[in-house]
N, C-alpha and C positions, 0 to 999 in steps of 0.2 A: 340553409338560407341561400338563396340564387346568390348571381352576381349582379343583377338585377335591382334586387332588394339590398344588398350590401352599397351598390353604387345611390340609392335613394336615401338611406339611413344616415348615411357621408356626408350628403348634402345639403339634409337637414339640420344633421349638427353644425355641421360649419359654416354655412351662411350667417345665421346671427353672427357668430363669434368673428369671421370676415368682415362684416358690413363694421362691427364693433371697432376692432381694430384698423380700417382703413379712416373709419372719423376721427380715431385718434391722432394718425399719423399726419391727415392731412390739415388739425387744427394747430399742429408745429410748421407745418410746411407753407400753408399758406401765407400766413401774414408775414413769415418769414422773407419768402419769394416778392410778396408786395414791398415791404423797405428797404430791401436791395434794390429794387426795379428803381427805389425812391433816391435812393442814396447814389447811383449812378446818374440818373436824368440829372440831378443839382450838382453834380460831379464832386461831389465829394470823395467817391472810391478814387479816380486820376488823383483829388488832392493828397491825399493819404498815399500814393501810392511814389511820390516825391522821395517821404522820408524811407523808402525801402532803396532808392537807387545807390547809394553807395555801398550798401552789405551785397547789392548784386553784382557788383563790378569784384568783386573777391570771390564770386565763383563762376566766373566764366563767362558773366551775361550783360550784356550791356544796359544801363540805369532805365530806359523806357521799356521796358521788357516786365519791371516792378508788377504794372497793372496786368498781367495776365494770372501772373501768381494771386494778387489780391482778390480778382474778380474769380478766379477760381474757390477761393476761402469763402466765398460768400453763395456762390453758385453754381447747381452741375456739371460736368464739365463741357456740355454744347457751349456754354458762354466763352470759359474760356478757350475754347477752340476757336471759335468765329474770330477772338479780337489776334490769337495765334496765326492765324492763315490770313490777317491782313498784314502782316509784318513782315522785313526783308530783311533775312535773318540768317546765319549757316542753320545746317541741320543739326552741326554741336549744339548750338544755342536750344535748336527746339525740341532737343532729346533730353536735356537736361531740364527744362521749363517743363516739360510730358512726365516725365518721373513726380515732379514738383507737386505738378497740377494733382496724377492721379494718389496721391497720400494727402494732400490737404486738398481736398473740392467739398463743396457745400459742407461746409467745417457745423454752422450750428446746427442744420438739419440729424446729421448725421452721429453728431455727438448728443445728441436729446434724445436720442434710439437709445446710443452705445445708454447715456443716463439710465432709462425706464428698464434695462435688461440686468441692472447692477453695478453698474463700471461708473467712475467720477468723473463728470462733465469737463472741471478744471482738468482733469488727468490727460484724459483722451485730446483734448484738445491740446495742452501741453507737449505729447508724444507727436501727433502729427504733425505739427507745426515745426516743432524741434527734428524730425526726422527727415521733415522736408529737403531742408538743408543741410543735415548730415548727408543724405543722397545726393545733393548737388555738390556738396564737395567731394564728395567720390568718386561721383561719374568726373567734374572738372579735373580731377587728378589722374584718373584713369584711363579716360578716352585721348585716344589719340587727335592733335588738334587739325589734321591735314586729313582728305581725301575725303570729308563727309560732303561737299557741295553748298550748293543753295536750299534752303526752307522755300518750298511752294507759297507763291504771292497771288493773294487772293481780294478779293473786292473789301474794302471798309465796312464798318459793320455800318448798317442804317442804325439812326437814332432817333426816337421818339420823339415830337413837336412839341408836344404839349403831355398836363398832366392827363387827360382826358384818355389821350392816347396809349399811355402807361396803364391805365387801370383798364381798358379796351384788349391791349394785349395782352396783362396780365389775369382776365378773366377767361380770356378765351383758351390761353394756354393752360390754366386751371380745371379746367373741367375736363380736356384733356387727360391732363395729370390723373387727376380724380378717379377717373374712368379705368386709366390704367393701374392705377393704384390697386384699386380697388378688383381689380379684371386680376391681377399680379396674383395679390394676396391668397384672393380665392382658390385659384387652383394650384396656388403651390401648400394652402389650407386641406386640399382636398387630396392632392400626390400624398399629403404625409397622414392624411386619415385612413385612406386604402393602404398605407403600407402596415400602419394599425390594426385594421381588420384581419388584415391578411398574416399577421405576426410575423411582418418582413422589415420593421424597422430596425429592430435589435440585431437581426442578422445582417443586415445593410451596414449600421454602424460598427458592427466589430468586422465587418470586410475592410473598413479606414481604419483600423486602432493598429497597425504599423506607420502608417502616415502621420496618425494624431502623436503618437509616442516621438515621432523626429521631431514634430512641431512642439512638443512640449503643452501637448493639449489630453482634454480626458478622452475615452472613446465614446461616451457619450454627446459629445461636440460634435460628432464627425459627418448628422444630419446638416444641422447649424451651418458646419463650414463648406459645407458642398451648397449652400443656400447662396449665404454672405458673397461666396464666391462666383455663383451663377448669375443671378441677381442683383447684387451687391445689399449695402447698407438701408439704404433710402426703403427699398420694396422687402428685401428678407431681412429688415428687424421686426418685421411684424411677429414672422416664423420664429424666432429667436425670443421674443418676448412671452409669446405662448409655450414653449419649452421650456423658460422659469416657471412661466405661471402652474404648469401642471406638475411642475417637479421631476422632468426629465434632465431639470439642466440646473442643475448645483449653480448659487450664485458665485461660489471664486469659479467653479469651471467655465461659465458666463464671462466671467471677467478677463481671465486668462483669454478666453477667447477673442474678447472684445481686446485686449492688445496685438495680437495675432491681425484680423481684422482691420484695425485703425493702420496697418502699417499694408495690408495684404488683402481685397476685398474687389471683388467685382473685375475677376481676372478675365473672364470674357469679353462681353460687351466694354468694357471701356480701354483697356489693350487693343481691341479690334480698333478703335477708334481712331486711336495712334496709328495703327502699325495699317492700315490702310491710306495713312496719308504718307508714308513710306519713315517712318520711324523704324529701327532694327528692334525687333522684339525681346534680343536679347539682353540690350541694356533696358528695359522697362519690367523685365519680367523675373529674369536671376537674380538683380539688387535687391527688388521687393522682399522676394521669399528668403531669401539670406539673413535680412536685417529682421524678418517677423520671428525668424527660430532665435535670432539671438536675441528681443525684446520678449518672448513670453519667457524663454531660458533665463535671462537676470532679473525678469518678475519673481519668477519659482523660488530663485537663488536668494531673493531680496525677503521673501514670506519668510522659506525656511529658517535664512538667520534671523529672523524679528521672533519667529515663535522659538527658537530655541533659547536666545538670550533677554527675554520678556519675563 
């Protein structure tokens, strides 16, 4: 068979099973993205965002600083970056709020993936919310409080007039989404059908199974985590849901991973993010992977003793 023919066959298969899984994804995402857009315009997230200021004056950040963290739980993190770069803040402030943001951002979306892949919605969302702030009290305990400067001060965010307006820009940025979603899926649908054909998945994954072994991951994960991590959450759980489904990906190895993940995910694109606005990469990117070997390491530890004393 050409390469030709093999690149046709690929495409075939995967388009339906593409198209499949991006309506899945994006019938959690959108209405999601709409009651957020909802719940800010009526300001309810600023109201809620009150009772966070005291727990944040105990890790380094001053009480209006609350809403960045929130609006990131709720949305990817362009949002809360935009309300981040209108604030006059040190850069302690905004390295610790960046660790924050990138372990808890779009918390429901994100955790109804980790859900469909095998992992408990309650859980995962439990971990990252709870690891949030074990990072920010580490990095406040850690980082030195002198010689980081000012946070770059940036223009206020525009806000929406009307509701009219709310569902105008959340449709336009939806299809958007959509497009990309769906543009995402597919060819990362189709990188892992050619490595299929070519019988180069297998040898691909055990080139990571010294990597997966520190992480306390199978070496089967190690397509997965090169996804999760390129892409992140939102776009490669599509990938990850299709590797349960075909039975490449054991649902505790799934799971393990989705702890791994929920703490450690989309180290690309959303580190760049940060560290272009002059955040130090090292404190966003060593706590991360630190905290994820010893969160799948006390899951392991946590399985083992349940089945040995069961």
């Amino acid at each position: 068979m050409t390469h030709i023919q093999i690149f046709t066959r690929s495409l075939k298969i995967i388009l339906p099973k593409a198209l499949r899984l991006g309506w899945f994804l994006l019938r959690m995402i959108l209405p999601i993205s709409l009651a957020v857009r909802l719940l800010d315009y009526f300001g309810i997230l600023e109201f809620l965002a009150q009772y966070l200021s005291p727990i944040f004056q105990y890790i380094g950040l001053s009480g209006n600083t609350a809403i960045v963290f929130l609006t990131s739980m709720f949305l990817p993190l362009y949002a809360p970056i935009a309300i981040l770069t209108s604030m006059a803040i040190t850069m302690r402030e905004a390295t610790i709020l960046a660790l924050m943001c990138l372990v808890s951002h779009n918390l429901l979306v994100e955790t109804s993936i980790q859900r469909s892949t095998g992992s408990s919605f309650a859980k995962m969302l439990v971990i990252r919310i709870l690891m949030s702030f074990v990072f920010a009290f580490t990095l406040n305990a850690l980082m030195p409080h002198d010689g980081f400067g000012k946070w770059m001060v940036a223009d206020s965010l525009s806000k929406a007039n009307s509701i009219a307006e709310i569902i105008q820009m959340w449709f336009f940025s939806s299809v958007k989404l959509s497009l990309l979603i769906i543009g995402i899926i597919t060819v990362l649908m189709f990188i892992q059908r050619l490595l299929l054909e070519y019988k180069l998945l297998e040898p691909f994954a055990k080139s990571l199974s010294p990597l997966m072994r520190v992480f306390g991951l199978s070496e089967t994960a190690g397509f997965s985590w090169i996804v999760g991590n390129v892409v992140g959450l939102s776009y490669g759980g599509a990938i990850m849901i299709e590797e349960v489904k075909e039975g490449r990906l054991s649902k505790k190895d799934s799971d393990l991973l989705n702890h791994h993940l929920a703490i450690n995910h989309s180290m690309v694109e959303d580190n760049l993010l940060f560290i272009a606005l002059g955040i130090s990469a090292w404190w966003i990117i060593v706590p991360r992977l630190i905290y994820a070997i010893i969160v799948v390491w006390t899951q392991r530890i946590f399985l083992l003793l349940r089945q040995r004393f069961s």
